[in-house]
C-alpha positions in Angstrom: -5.5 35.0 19.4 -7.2 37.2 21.8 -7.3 35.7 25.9 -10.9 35.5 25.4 -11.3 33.2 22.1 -8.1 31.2 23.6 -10.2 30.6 26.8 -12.9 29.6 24.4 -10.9 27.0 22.6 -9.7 25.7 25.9 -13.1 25.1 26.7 -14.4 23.6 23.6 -11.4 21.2 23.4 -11.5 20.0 27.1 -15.5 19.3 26.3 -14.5 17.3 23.3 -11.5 15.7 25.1 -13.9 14.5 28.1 -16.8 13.4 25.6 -14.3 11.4 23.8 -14.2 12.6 20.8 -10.6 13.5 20.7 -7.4 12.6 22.4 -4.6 14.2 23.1 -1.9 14.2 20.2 1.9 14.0 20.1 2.6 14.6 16.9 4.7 17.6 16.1 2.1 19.0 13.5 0.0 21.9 14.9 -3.1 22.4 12.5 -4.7 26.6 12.7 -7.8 26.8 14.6 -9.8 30.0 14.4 -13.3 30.2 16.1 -16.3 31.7 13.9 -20.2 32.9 15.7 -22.9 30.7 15.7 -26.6 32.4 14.9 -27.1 31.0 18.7 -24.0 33.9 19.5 -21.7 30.6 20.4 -18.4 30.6 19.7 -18.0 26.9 17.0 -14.1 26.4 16.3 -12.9 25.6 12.9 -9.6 24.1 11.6 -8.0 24.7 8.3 -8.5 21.2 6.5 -6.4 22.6 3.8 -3.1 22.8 6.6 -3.7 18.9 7.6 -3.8 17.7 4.1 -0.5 19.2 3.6 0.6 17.2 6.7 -0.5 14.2 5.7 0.9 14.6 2.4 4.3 16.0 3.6 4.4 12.7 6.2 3.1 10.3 3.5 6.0 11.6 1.2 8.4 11.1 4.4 7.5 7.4 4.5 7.5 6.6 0.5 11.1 7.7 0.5 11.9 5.4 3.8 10.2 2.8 1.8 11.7 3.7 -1.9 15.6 4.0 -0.1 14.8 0.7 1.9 13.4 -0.6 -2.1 16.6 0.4 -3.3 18.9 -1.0 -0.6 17.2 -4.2 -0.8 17.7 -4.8 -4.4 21.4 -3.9 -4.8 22.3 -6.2 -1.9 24.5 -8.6 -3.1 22.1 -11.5 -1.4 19.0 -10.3 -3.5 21.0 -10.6 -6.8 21.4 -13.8 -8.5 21.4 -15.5 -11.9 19.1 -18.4 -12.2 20.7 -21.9 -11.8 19.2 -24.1 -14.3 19.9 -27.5 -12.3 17.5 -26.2 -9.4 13.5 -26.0 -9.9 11.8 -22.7 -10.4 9.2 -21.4 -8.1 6.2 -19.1 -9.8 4.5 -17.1 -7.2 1.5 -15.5 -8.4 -1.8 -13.6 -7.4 -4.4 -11.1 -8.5 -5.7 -7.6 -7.0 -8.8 -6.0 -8.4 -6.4 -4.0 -10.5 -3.1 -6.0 -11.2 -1.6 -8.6 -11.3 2.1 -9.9 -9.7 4.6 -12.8 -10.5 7.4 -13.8 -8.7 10.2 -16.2 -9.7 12.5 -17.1 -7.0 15.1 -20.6 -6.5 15.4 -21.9 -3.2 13.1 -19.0 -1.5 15.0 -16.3 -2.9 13.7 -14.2 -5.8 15.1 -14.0 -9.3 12.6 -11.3 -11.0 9.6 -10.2 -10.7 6.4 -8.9 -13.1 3.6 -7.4 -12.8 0.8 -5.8 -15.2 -1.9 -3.3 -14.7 -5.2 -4.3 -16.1 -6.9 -2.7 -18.5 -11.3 -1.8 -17.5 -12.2 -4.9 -18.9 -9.8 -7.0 -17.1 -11.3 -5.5 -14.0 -14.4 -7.5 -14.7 -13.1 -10.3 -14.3 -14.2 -12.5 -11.7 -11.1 -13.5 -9.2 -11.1 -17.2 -10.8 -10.3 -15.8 -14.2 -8.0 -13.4 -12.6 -6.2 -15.9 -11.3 -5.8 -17.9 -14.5 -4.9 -15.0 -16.6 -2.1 -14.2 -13.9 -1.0 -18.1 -14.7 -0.8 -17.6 -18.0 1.4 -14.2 -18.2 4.0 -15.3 -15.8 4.2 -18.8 -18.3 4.2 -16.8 -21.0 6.1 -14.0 -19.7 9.5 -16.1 -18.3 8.4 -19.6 -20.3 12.4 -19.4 -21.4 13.1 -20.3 -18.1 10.5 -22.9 -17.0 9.5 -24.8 -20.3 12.9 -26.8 -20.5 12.4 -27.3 -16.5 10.2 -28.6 -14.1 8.8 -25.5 -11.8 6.4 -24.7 -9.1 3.4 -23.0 -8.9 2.2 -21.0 -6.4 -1.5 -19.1 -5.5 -4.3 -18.6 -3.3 -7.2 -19.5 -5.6 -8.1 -22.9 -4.0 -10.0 -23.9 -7.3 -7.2 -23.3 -9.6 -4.9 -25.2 -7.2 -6.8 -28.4 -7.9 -6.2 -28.7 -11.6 -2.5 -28.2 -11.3 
């Protein structure tokens, strides 16, 4: 960059930094800046969008493989894996998103398996109550070898489903 234009990006970024509009960064990713002529003859400064999508996506794939290796470390921990013991009562933890759905058995606050399902485009029209119910019935449907022969718990956040249990 030539003294001039870097004089002019010095400018331009103090102005933005004392109207606010920025602040200063530490992050170690530096993102190009080039400086391109107004019709006025001012100098406008420009950044390469294209360099700080690959950041974010370089970073985001930094912190889904903390997250998968944590994922991973959690589930072969001896504490997380159990078989079921039939004398105890099962808990069923469910809920509903806009576009799944998620089960959780556990004993004694500690999970035995999990499912979940991905709703098809009608299911997403669905209003939350029916949601809710559907979820219900999957995860009895889904693990009823375990709970029929049992009593068991269920768990969810739809209040009006919760009062005819």
């Amino acid at each position: 960059m030539m003294p001039k234009e870097n004089e002019e990006v010095r400018k331009q970024v103090q102005e933005f930094l004392d109207k606010g509009l920025i602040r200063e960064s530490l992050s170690f990713c530096v993102t190009p800046t080039v400086l391109s002529p107004n019709k006025g003859g001012e100098w406008r400064m420009c950044t390469n969008s294209r360099a700080i999508k690959k950041n974010r996506q370089r970073n985001s794939n930094r912190k889904k493989t903390k997250k998968n290796q944590l994922l991973k470390k959690n589930i072969n921990d001896k504490s997380m894996l159990k078989l079921p013991d039939f004398n105890q009562p099962f808990q069923v933890s469910c809920d509903a998103s806009r576009i799944a759905i998620g089960v959780v058995l556990s004993q004694e606050d500690k999970p035995d398996a999990y499912f979940s399902e991905k709703l098809n485009e009608s299911k997403h029209k669905y209003s939350s109550y029916d949601k809710e119910l559907y979820v219900m019935v999957q995860a009895l449907n889904h693990w009823r070898h375990y709970l029929m022969p049992n009593e068991f718990v269920v768990y969810m956040d739809n209040f009006s489903l919760q009062c005819i249990m």
